[in-house]
C-alpha positions in Angstrom: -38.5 103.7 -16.6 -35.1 104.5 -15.4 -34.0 102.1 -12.6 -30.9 103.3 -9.9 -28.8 101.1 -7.6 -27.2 102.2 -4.2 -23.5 100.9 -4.0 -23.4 100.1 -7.2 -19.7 99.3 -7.5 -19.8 96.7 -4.0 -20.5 93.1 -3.7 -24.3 92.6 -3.9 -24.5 95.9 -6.3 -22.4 94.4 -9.1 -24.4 91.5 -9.2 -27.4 93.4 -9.0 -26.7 95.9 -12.3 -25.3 92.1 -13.9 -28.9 91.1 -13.4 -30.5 94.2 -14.3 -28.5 94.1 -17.6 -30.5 90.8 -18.2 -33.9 92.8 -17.9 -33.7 96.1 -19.0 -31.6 98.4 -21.5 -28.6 99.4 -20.1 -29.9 103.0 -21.1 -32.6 102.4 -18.2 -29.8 101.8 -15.6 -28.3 104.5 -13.0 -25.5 102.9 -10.7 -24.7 105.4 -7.9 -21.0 105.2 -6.5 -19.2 106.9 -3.8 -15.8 106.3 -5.3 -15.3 108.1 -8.7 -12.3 105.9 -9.2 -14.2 102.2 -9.6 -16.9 104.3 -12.6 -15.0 102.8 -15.2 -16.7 99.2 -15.0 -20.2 100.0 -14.3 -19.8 102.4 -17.3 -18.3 100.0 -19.5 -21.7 98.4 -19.5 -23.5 101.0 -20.5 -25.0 102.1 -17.5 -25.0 105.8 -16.2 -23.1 106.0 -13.5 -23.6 109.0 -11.0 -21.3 109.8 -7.5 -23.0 110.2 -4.5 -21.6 109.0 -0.9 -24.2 108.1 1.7 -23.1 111.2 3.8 -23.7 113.6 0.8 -27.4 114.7 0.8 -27.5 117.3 -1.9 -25.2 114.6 -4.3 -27.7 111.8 -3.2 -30.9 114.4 -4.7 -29.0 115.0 -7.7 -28.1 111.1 -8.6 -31.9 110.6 -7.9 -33.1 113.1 -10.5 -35.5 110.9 -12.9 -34.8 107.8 -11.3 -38.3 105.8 -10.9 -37.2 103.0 -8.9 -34.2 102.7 -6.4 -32.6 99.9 -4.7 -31.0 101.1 -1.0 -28.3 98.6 -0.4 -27.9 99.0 3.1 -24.6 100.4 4.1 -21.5 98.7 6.0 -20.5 101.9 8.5 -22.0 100.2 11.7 -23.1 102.7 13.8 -23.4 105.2 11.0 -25.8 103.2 9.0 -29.4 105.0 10.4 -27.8 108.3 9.5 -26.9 107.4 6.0 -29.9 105.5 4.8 -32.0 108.5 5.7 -30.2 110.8 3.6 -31.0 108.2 0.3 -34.7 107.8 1.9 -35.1 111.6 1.8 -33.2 112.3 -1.5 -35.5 109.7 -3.0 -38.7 111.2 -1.5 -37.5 114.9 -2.4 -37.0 113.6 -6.5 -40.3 111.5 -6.3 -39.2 108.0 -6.7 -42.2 105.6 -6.9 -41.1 102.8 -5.6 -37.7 102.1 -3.0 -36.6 98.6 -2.0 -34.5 98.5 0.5 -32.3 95.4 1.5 -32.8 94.7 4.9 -32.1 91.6 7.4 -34.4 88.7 8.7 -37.2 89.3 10.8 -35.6 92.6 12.5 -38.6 93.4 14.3 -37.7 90.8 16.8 -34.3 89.7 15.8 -31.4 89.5 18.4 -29.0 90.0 15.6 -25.8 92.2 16.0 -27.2 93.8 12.6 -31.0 94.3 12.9 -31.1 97.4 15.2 -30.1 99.6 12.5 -32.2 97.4 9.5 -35.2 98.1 11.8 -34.8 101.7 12.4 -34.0 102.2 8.7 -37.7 100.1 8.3 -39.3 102.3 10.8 -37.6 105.9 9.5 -39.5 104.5 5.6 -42.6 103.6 6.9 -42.9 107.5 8.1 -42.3 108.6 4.5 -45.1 108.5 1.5 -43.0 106.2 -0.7 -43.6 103.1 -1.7 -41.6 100.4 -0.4 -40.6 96.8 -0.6 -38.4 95.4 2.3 -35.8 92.7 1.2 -35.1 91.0 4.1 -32.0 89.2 2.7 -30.9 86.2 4.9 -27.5 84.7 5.4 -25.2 85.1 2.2 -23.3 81.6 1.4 -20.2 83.9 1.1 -20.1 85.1 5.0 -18.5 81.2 5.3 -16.3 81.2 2.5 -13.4 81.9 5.3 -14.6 78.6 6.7 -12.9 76.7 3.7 -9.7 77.5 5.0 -9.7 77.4 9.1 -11.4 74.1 8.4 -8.2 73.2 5.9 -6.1 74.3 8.9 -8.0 72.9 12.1 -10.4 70.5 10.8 -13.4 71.7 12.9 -15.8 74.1 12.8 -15.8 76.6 16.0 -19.3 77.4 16.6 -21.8 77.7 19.9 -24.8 77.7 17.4 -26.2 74.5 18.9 -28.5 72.9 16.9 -29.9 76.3 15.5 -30.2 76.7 11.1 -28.9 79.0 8.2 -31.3 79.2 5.2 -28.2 81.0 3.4 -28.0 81.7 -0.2 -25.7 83.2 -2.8 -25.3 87.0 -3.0 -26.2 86.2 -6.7 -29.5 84.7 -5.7 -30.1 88.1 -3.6 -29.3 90.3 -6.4 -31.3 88.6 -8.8 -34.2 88.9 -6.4 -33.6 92.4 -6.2 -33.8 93.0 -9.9 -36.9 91.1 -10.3 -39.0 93.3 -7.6 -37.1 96.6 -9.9 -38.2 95.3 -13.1 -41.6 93.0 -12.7 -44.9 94.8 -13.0 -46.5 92.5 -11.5 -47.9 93.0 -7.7 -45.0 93.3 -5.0 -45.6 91.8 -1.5 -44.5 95.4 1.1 -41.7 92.6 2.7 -40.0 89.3 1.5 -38.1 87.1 3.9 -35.5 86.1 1.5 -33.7 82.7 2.5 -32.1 79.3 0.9 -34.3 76.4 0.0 -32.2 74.1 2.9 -31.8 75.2 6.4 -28.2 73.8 7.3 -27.0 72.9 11.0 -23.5 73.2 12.0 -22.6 69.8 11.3 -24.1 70.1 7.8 -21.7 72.9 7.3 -19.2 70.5 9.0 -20.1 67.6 6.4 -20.0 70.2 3.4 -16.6 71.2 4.0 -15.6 68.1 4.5 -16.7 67.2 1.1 -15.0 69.8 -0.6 -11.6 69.3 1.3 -12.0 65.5 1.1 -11.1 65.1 4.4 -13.1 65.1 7.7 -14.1 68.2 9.6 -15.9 67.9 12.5 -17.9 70.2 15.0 -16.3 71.7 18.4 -19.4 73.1 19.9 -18.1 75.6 23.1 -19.6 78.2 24.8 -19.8 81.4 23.9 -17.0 82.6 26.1 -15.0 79.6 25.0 -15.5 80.8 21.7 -14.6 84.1 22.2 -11.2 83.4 23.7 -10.3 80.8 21.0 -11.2 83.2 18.0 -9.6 86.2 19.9 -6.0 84.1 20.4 -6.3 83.3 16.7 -5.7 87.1 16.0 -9.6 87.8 14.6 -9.9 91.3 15.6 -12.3 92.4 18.8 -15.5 93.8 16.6 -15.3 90.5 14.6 -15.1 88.1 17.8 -18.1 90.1 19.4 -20.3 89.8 15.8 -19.2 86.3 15.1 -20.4 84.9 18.9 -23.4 87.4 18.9 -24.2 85.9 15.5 -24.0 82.2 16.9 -26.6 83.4 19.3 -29.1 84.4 17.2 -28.5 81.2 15.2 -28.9 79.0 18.4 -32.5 80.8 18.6 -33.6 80.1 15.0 -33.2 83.5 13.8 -31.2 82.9 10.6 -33.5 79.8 9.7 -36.2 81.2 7.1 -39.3 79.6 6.7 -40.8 79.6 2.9 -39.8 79.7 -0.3 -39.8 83.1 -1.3 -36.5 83.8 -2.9 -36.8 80.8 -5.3 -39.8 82.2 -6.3 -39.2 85.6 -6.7 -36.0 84.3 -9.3 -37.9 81.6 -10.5 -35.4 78.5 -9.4 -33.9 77.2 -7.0 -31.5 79.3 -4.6 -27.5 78.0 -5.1 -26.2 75.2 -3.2 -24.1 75.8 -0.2 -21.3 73.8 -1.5 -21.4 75.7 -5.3 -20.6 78.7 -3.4 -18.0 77.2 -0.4 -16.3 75.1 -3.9 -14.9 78.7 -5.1 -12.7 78.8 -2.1 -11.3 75.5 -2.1 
């Protein structure tokens, strides 16, 4: 069975091949790249390693040849992202991949957040195709907060107009490893998993967390959106980030990033990583 990752040489894609290593022969492994220059790494391990961008079509058929199962790490061109996933869907239909898992984002069929338009258009575009697909609807990494660590060094507050709303985050390492269970198990696969933390954390347990680590005290300063926006904007935190970042808050406020279940524990077979093992690394 030869088993190929999307983005190989990125964030969650390291970590997936790491965990894949764990599983399978490294012989079994394809990492698909864009950048020729970051192959070294991946083929250090023994993996193949193939180049194919997301905008490449006939590169994406080729880096699919004999490739049984594929992970689709969604991409991080907003705006471009539909485009680009159908090029992998259809390079993996056209080479007759048998099963494609695709990492996607909580709930996106009725999700408000700034991200799920294009997760659930990529959804819809596979469900028209004859492959066979698992949807890994990866929650809140632990990591998207690791710049909290310092502004709360700084200020001693978290900015947020959240409310009272919950993150079932997890580590990006928890994800991957989920993702290389569902590519190596042959046991039966569920056709989506709502991938979240074991505890759903509120603002102020963020607030208490980081207190913790800092051993000092951090509080909340709950504002309004707009309030929000002007204070994160006059920090210098460019436009596209202050419009995610309150858009975000929103969907939190709403319950959206709170994930019911247990299923990535399960799927890894322990429980997710703490909040504060992953926030520690910044401290």
């Amino acid at each position: 069975m030869t088993i190929a990752v999307t983005a190989a040489s990125g964030q969650l894609g390291t970590l997936v091949v790491d965990s894949l290593l764990t599983r399978v022969p490294a012989s079994e492994i394809v990492a698909i790249i864009r950048d020729s220059a970051k192959a070294q790494p991946l083929a250090d391990k023994g993996v193949t390693v193939r180049i194919a961008g997301y905008d490449d079509p006939d590169a994406l058929t080729a880096a699919l040849e004999g490739v049984d199962r594929l992970l689709l790490i969604s991409g991080n061109e907003f705006g471009q992202r539909l485009a680009q996933h159908s090029n992998v869907i259809d390079a993996a239909s056209a080479q007759g991949v048998s099963l494609l898992a695709y990492t996607s984002a909580p709930s996106v069929d009725t999700s408000t957040l700034p991200v799920a338009p294009e997760h659930l258009a990529t959804e819809q575009y596979l469900a028209t195709t004859d492959l066979d697909v698992v949807l890994l609807r990866n929650g809140w990494y632990h990591e998207n907060y690791l710049t909290s660590v310092d502004a709360a060094r700084h200020t001693g507050v978290v900015l947020t107009s959240a409310g009272e709303g919950k993150v079932s985050s997890a580590a990006r390492v928890d994800f991957a490893e989920a993702a290389a269970v569902v590519l190596t198990t042959d046991q039966p696969l569920k056709p989506v998993y709502e991938l979240g933390g074991d505890v759903a954390w509120s603002q102020a347990d963020l607030a208490a967390t980081l207190g913790d680590l800092l051993g000092t005290t951090v509080t909340v300063a709950e504002v309004s959106p707009e309030e929000q926006a002007t204070t994160l904007a006059a920090a210098g935190v460019p436009q596209m980030w202050v419009d995610f970042t309150v858009a975000t808050d929103a969907s939190i406020k709403q319950g959206e990033l709170e994930i019911p279940g247990n299923e990535l524990s399960t799927l890894i077979g322990r429980p997710a990583t703490p909040l504060a093992d992953s926030l520690r690394t910044a401290v």
